[in-house]
C-alpha positions in Angstrom: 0.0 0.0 0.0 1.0 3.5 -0.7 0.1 6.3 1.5 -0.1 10.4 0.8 -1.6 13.7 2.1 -3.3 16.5 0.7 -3.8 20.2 2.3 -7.2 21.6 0.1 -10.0 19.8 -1.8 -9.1 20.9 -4.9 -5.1 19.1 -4.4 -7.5 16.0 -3.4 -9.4 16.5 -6.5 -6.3 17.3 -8.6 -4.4 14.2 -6.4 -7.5 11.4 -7.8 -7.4 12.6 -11.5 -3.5 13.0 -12.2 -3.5 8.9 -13.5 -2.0 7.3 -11.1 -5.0 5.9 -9.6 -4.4 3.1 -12.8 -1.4 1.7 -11.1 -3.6 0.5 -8.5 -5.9 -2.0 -8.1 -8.1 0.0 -4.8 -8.2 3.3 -3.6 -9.7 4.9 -0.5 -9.6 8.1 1.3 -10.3 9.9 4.6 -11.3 14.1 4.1 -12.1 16.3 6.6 -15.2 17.7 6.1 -15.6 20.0 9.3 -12.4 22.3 8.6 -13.5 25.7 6.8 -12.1 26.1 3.6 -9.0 25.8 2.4 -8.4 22.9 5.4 -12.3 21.4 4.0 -11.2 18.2 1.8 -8.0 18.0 2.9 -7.3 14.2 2.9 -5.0 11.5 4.0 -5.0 8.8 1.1 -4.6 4.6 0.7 -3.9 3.1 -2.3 -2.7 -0.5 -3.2 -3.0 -3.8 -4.5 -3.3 -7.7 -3.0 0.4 -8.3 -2.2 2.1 -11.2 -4.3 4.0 -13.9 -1.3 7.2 -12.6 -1.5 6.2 -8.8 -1.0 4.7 -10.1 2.4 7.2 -9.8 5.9 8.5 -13.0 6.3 6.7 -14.1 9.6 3.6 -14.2 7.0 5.4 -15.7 4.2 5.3 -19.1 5.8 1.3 -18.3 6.3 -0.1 -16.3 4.0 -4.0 -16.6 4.4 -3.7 -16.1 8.4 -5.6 -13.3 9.4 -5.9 -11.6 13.4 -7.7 -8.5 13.0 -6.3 -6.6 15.0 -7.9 -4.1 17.7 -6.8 -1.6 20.4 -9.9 -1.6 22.4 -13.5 -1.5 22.9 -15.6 1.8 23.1 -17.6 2.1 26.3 -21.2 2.2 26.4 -20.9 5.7 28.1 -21.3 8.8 25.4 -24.3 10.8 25.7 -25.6 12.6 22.6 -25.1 15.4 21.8 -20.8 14.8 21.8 -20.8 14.4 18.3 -20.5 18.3 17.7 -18.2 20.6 16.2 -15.7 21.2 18.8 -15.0 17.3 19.7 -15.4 16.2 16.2 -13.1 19.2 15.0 -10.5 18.0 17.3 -10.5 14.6 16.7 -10.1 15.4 12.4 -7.8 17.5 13.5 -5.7 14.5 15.1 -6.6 11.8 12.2 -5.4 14.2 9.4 -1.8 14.7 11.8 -1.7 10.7 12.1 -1.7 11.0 7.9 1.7 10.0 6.3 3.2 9.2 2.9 4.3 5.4 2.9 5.1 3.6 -0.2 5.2 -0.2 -0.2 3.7 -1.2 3.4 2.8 -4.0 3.4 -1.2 -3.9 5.8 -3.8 -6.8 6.3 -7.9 -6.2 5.8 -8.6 -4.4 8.5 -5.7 -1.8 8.2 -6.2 -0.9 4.8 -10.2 -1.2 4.3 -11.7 -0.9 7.9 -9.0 0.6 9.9 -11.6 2.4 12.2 -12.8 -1.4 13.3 -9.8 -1.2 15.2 -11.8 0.5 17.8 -14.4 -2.1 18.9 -18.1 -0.7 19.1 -16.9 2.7 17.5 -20.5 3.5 16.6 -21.5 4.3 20.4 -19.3 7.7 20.5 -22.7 8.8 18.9 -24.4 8.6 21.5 -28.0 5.8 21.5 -29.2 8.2 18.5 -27.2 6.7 16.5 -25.9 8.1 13.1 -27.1 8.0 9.3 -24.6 7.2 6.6 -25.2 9.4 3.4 -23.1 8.1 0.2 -23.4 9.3 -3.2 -21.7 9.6 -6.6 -22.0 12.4 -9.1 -20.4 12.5 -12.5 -16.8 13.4 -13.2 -17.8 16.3 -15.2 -19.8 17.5 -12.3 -16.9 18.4 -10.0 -17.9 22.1 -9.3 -21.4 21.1 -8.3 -19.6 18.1 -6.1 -17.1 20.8 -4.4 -20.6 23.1 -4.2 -22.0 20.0 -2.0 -19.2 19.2 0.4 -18.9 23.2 1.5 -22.7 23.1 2.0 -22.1 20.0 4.4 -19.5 21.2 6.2 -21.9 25.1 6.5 -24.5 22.7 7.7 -24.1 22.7 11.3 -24.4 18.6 10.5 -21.1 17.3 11.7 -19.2 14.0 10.4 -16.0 12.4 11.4 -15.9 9.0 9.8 -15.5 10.0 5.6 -14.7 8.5 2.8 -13.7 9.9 -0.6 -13.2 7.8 -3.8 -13.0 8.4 -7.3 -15.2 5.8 -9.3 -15.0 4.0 -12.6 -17.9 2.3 -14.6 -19.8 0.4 -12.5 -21.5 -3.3 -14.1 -23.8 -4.4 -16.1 -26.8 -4.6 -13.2 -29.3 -2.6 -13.6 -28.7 -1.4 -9.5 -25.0 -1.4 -10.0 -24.7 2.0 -8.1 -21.0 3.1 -9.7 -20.6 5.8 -12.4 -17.7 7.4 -13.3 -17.3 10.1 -11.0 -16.9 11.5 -7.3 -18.3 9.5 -4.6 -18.2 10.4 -0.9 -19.5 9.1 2.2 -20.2 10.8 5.2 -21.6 9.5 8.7 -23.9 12.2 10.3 -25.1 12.0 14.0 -28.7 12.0 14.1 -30.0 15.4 15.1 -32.8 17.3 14.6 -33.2 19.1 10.6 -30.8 16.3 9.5 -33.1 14.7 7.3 -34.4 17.8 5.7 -30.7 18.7 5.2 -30.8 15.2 3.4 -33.7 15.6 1.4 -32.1 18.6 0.1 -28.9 17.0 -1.0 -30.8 14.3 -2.8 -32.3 16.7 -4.9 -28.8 18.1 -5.9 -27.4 14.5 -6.5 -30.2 14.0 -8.6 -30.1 17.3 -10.5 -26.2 16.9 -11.3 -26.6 13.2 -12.6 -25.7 11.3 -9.8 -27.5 8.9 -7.1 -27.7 7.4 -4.1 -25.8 4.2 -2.3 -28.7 1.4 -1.5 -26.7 -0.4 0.9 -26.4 2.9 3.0 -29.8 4.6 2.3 -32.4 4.3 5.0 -34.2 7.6 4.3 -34.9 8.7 0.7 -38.0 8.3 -1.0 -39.0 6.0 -3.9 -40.0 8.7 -6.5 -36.0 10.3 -5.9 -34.9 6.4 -5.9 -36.4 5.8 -9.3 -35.5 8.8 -10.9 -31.5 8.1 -9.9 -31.8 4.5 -11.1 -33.3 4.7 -14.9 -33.0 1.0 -15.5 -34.9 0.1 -12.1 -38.0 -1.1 -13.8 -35.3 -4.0 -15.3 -35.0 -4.6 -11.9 -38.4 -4.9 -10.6 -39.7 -6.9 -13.6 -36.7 -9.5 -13.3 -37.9 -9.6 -9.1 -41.5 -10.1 -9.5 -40.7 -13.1 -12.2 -38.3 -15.2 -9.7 -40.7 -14.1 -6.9 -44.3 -13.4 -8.4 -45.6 -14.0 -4.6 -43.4 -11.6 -2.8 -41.8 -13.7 -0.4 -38.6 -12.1 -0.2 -39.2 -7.9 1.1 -38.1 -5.4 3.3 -38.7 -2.5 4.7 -36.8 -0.4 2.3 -38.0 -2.8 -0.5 -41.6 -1.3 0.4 -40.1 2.0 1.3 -38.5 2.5 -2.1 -41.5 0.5 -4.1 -39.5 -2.2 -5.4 -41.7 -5.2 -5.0 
């Protein structure tokens, strides 16, 4: 894995589109999105590929399927809400962003690379018991102004996220739900608060209006009309479901919620 850090949103922009995002086969990254401009996008970037056995240290040479994912400890079941603010949440981007290095060649398991903040066992309770809602999208390539437009209206928002992700996307596949497109896709974990989900529905519109959509896998809030209208090949989709299961045995709640049955 290679590692790298960028000061503004635009070098994170600039960093994802100079081509060397081909010499690898993932790419992730972490970006503020609390700082004011120009800290706001700053990010702190992984990129790599599987390692081939002899790129591996030698202790795991030997054994190279073992896995121990590894874990410093276990959130407490003690955070009230309301911590997930600007002041703590400032602070702790604040220290992620300073942890940020530029590596080349280190060698990480699973959860370094993909899930390295499942090194903290039961993260999700520094929310607080009401919880957060993950809101991941993807807009075109060409629609980068609009996409910079979105991210300083999220951090304006007085809607605070920590945990973010930032990827540049390539086609996604032939399914007619496949939720890639080329293009600029973030996620962002909000603490549930009141206005969030007007503050949502608003976005949605904008995703929708530049061309882009919304994640399924982390949508638990938008409504079928915006749903359809994001997904143009849905009715594939639906037909194909009701023939394999004309009864409806198979549903759920965002199934019925996004009128897919």
């Amino acid at each position: 894995a290679d590692g790298d850090v960028t000061h503004t949103l635009d070098e994170t922009i600039a960093f994802h589109s100079d081509g060397t995002e081909d010499n690898y086969t993932y790419s992730s990254a972490w970006f503020d999105a609390i700082s004011a401009p120009p800290k706001l996008g700053r990010a702190v970037i992984s990129r790599g590929s599987l390692a081939t056995i002899d790129q591996l240290p030698a202790k795991l040479q030997n054994d190279p399927l073992k896995f121990d994912a590894p874990q410093y400890f276990t959130a407490p079941d003690i955070f009230p809400n309301g911590l997930a603010n600007k002041p703590i949440f400032g602070t702790m981007t604040a220290l992620w962003y300073k942890m940020g290095k530029t590596y080349r060649g280190k060698a990480q398991n699973l959860t370094q690379f993909y899930h390295p903040l499942d090194m903290v066992g039961e993260w999700n309770r520094a929310y607080g018991s009401a919880g957060f809602g993950q809101y991941q999208f993807v807009v075109p390539t060409e629609a980068v102004d609009e996409f910079k437009a979105i991210l300083v209206d999220i951090q304006r928002s007085g809607h605070y996220s920590f945990l973010n992700v930032f990827k540049l996307f390539g086609p996604g596949n032939e399914a007619p739900l496949s939720f890639p497109i080329p293009g600029w896709n973030v996620c962002v974990d909000f603490a549930i608060t009141p206005g969030l989900n007007e503050f949502l529905n608003g976005l949605d519109k904008r995703v929708l209006e530049f061309g882009g959509r919304l994640y399924t896998a982390k949508d638990s809030r938008t409504t079928a009309e915006t749903f359809h209208a994001m997904y143009p090949r849905i009715d594939e989709w639906i037909a194909l479901r009701r023939r394999v299961d004309p009864d409806g045995v198979f549903a759920s709640d965002m199934a019925r919620r996004l009128e897919l049955l």
